[in-house]
N, C-alpha and C positions, 0 to 999 in steps of 0.2 A: 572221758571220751576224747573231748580235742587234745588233750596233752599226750595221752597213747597216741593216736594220729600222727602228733608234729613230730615224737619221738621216732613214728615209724617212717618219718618224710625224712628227717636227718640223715636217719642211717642209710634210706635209700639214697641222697644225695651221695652221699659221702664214695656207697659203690658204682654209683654212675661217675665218680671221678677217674675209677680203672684205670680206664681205654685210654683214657689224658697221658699215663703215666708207661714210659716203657717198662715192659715184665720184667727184662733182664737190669733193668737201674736201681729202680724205684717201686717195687712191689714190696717190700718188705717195710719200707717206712711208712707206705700208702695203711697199709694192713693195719702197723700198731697207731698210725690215727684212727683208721675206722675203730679199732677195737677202746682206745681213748674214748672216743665220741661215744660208742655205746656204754662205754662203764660210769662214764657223768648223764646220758640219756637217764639210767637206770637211777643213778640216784634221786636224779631228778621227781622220776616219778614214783618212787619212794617216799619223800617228802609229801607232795601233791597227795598221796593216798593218805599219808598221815594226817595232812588240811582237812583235807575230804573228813574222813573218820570224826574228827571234831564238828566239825559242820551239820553232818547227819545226827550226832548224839545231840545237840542243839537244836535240831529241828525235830527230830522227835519228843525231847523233852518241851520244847513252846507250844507242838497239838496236842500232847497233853496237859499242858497247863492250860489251851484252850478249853480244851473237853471240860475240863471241871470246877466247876460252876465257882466264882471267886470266891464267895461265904466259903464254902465247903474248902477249899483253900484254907482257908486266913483258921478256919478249926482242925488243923492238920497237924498232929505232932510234928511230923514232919518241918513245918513250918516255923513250928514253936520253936520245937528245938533250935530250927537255924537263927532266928531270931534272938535267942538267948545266947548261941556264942555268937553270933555277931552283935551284939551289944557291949559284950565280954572285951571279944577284939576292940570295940573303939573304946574301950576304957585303960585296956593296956597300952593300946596304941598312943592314947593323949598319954600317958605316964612316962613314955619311953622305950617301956616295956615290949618290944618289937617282934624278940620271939617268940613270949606269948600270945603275943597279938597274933602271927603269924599262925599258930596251932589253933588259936579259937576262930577265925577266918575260915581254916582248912575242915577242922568238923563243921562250921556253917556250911562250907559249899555242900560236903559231903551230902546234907539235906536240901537242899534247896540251890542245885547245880547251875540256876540259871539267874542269880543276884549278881547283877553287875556293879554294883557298891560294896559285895565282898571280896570281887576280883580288885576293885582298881585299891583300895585301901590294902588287901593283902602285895598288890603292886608294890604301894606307896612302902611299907614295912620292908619288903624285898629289898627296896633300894636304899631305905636307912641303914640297912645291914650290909649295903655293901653287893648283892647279889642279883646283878646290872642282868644279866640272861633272863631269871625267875620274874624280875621286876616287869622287864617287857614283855616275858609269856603274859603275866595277869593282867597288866595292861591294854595289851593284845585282846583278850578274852573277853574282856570289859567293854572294847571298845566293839566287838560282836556282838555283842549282847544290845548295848547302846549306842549306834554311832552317835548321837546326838552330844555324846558327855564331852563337854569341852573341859573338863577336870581330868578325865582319864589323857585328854592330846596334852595337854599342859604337863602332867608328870610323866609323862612318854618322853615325853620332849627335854626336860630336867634330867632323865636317865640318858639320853641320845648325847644332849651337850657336854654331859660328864663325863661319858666315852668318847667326846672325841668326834661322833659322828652329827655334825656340826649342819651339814645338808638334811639330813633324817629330822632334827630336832627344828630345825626352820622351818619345814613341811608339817609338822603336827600344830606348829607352833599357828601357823596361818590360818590354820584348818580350825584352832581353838578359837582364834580372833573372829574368823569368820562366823562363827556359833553364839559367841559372847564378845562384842567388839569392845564393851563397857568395860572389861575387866584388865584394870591399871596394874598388874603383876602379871598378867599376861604378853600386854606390854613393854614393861621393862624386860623382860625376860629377854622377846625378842630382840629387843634394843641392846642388849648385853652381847648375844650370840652375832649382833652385824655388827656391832664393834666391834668382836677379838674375828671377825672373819673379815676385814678390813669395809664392812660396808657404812660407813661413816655418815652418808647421807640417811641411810634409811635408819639406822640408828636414830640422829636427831629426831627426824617425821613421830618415829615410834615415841620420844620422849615426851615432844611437845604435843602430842596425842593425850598421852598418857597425864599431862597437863591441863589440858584442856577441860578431862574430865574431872579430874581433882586440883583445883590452884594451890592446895597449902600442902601436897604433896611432896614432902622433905625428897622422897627416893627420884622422885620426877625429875625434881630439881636438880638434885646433884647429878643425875643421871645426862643431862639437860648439857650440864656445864661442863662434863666431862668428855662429851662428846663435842661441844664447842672449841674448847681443846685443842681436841686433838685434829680440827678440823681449822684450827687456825685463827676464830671468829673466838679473840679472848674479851673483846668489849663486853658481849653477849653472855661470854663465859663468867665474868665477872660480876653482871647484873642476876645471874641466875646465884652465884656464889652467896652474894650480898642477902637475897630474900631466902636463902637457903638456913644462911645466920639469923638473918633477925628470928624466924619460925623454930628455929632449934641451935640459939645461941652456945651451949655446950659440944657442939657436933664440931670433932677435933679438926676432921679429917676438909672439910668445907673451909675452916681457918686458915690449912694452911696451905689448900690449892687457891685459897683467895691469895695469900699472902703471894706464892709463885707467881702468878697470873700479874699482880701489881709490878715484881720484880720485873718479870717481862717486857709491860709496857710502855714502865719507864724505866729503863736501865739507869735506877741508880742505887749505890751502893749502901746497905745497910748499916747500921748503929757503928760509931768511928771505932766503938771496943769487939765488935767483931769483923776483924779484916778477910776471914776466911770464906766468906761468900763473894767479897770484892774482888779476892784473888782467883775467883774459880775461873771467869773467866781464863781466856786462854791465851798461849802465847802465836804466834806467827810471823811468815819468812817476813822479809822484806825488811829494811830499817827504816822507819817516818820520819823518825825523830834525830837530832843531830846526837852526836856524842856527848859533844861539851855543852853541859847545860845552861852557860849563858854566854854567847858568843858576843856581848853588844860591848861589854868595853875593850874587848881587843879592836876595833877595828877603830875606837878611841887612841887606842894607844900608835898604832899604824899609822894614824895621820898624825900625828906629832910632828913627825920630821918635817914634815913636808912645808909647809909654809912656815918657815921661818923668819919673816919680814920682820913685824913685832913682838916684842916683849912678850906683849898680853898673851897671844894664843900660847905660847911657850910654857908661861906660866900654867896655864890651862890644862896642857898636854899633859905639865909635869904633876900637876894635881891629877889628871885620869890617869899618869901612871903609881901614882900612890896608890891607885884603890883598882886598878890593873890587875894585880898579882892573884887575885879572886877568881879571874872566870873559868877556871878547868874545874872548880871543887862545886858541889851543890849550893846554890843559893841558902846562906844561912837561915834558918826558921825560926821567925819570933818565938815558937813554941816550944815546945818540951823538950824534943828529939838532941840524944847527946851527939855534940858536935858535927864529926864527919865520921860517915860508916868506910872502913876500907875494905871490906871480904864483901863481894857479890850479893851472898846473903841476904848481909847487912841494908846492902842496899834496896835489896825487893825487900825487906820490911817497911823500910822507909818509906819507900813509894807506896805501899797499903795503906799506910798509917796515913800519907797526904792524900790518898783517895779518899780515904774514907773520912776524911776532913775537907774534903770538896776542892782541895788546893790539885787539881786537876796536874796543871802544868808542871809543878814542882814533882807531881806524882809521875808524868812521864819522862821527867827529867833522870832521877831518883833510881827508875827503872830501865832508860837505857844504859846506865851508869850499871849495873847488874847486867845487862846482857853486855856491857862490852867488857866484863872481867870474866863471865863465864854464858859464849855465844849457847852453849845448851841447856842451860838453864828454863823451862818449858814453863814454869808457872809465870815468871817474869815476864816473857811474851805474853802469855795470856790475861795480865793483871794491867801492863802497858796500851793490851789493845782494846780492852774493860774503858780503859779512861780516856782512849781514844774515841769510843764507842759517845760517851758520855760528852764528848765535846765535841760530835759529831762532825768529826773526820773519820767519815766514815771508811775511805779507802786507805788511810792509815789502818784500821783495827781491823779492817779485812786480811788483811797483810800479815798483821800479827797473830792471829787467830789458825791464819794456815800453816806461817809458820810452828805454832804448836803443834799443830795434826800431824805434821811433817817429823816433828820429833816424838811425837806419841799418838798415833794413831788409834789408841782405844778412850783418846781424850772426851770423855763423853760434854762433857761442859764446854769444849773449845766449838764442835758441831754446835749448840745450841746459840751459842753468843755469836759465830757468823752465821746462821742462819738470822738472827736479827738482823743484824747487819746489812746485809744481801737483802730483806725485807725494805729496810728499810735505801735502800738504794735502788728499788724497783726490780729488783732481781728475782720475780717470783719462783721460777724454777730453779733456779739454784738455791733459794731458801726454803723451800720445800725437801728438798736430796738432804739437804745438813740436819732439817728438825727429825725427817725417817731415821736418819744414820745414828743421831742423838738419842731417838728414842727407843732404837733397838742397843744402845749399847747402854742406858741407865737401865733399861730391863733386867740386861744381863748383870750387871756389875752391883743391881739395887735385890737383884730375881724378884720385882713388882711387876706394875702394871706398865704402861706408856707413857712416853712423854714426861710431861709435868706431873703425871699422875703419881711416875717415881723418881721424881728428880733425884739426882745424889748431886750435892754443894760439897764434891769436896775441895 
């Protein structure tokens, strides 16, 4: 009744708009809206009759499942038989077997139309198959039959977030919490869906909820930590990492956002035999650092002249010019490294290799020695501004950090290392721009998750 009505209000609005419109302009375009309006009116309440139609065979069938007496029921072939493929279904159904399961569900309804445990299970098989439309009709039907089932809004909502329709599956998703607030995959669920729909706070709430009711909850946790994250709060992230290991020491994937998260907090660089994490950071504009990596005895040698009253300093001068001739080439290293590098290259290995031996200064020595043979050299900046970072000069390695982005804009690891940076310089809005910017481009470059979640070290 009211939806005939509003259909027949429409239309009449629609030709009360006429007289708006001059005859001779605009009557023809008036006309194929009105006739638009009527042809979505109609479908409209085509649909609505179809509702209907379900609605009434469902209420007919519930007075008479009233009328007759439940004994008299429960000895119903009728009954039996549905009972026997629906037993059938949940045997196939635990096997895998989905479209069997599917056929023995459909002659259960066939008897006993009004099981809403054969709908939501034939739902559940719908959607292991893949048949996202079918999955929701049974769900739908289920959830007529039942509004109470907080298992039919939980798999409605699993089918909603697979499609994509992200708003739909947070609505059933609330609706299940609401029913069954205790159910810890109900809530990660949600926690999942406000994470990839950027809601990061309600996220956590849902984890440490989901916490609360279970403490040795592996998925809680990591779920927990992940959201901590991305959310910034990695001390928190870490503690959760930590108790995540100890309760499921094999769990890869907890190891090695613990390990990121520690990289993070303390930027410092990894085992001296793997330089390639050391160099991710990034390169950036600016130059910090001087060219010549040790300017102290030229200015020994300059003052030579200059007082020449006695001997003595003369002598002196001419001993700083004996050992003079040094300061343009790398400070030589007690260590391994052959002699002097002279290709660019050469020189950014160098400097990795004294990063990741802690020899800081000789590493940003090493490495402006590399950007002044080859200024585009983009890892060398970002490896320079690594060790800047690490000797916190900090507005040196901001420097160098942008100078990479400036030479490679999809540098995903140069965004991550100034957003440290900028963090830790009080910069909180521009450290925040750089970890988003970082974390939509490790997505892409990694096609993971976010953030730390898929970091790429390359």
């Amino acid at each position: 009744m009211s939806p005939r009505f509003t259909g027949l209000a429409l239309v009449s609005a629609c030709l009360s708009l006429s007289p708006l419109y001059p005859q001779e302009t605009g009557a023809q375009d008036l006309s194929a809206t009105i006739r638009v309006v009527q042809e979505n009116i109609r479908q409209l309440q085509a649909q609505i009759k179809q509702l209907d139609g379900i609605l009434k065979d469902l209420a007919v069938q519930a007075k008479k499942l009233e009328k007759a007496p439940h004994s008299e029921r429960l000895k119903g072939p009728d009954f039996q038989q549905a009972r026997r493929f629906y037993e059938e279904g949940l045997r196939s159904e635990a096997d895998g077997l989905y479209d069997f399961a599917v056929q023995a569900y459909t002659v259960a309804l066939s008897s006993d139309p009004n099981s809403d445990a054969a709908y939501q299970h034939r739902g559940y098989c719908h959607y292991r198959l893949g048949n996202t439309d079918r999955a929701i009709s049974d769900l739908t039907r289920a959830l007529l039959l039942q509004p109470n089932n907080s298992r039919a809004y939980e798999l409605r909502a699993k089918v909603f977030a697979d499609s994509g329709q992200h708003t739909l599956a947070l609505g059933d998703l609330y609706q299940a919490i609401w029913r069954n607030p205790a159910n810890t995959e109900t809530l990660l669920l949600r926690a999942r869906i406000e994470r990839e729909t950027g809601n990061l706070r309600q996220s956590l709430n849902d984890c440490r909820q989901a916490l609360e009711l279970d403490r040795k909850s592996v998925d809680a946790l990591l779920c927990s930590a992940e959201a901590n994250i991305l959310i910034g709060n990695l001390d928190q992230a870490a503690t959760d990492l930590r108790e995540t290991i100890r309760l499921k020491p094999d769990l890869e994937r907890a190891s090695t956002l613990l390990a990121e998260v520690r990289r993070t907090l303390e930027p410092q660089v990894p085992a001296p035999n793997s330089p390639e994490p050391t160099v991710a950071p990034l390169p950036v504009p600016a130059e910090p650092a001087p060219a010549a990596p040790t300017p102290q005895p030229a200015p020994a040698v300059e003052a030579v002249p200059a007082p020449p009253i006695t001997p003595v300093p003369v002598s002196n001068a001419m001993r700083s010019q004996e050992i003079a001739p040094k300061p343009q080439e790398p400070p030589a290293s007690n260590s391994d490294p052959p002699p002097q590098p002279k290709t660019a290259r050469e020189y950014e290995q160098q400097g990795r290799q004294f990063a990741a031996e802690g020899r800081l200064k000789e590493s940003v020595e090493a490495l402006s020695q590399a950007i002044q043979r080859n200024p585009k050299l983009t890892k060398a900046y970002n490896a320079r501004g690594y060790s800047y970072l690490r000797m916190r000069a900090y507005t040196q390695a901001i420097a160098d950090f942008t100078k990479a982005i400036e030479l490679n804009p999809e540098y995903a690891n140069a965004y991550q290392n100034r957003s440290i940076a900028r963090r830790l310089t009080g910069d909180a809005a521009g450290s925040q721009a750089d970890k988003e910017r970082f974390e939509r481009l490790a997505a892409q470059q990694s096609g993971g998750a976010n953030g730390l979640l898929s970091r790429n070290t390359r």
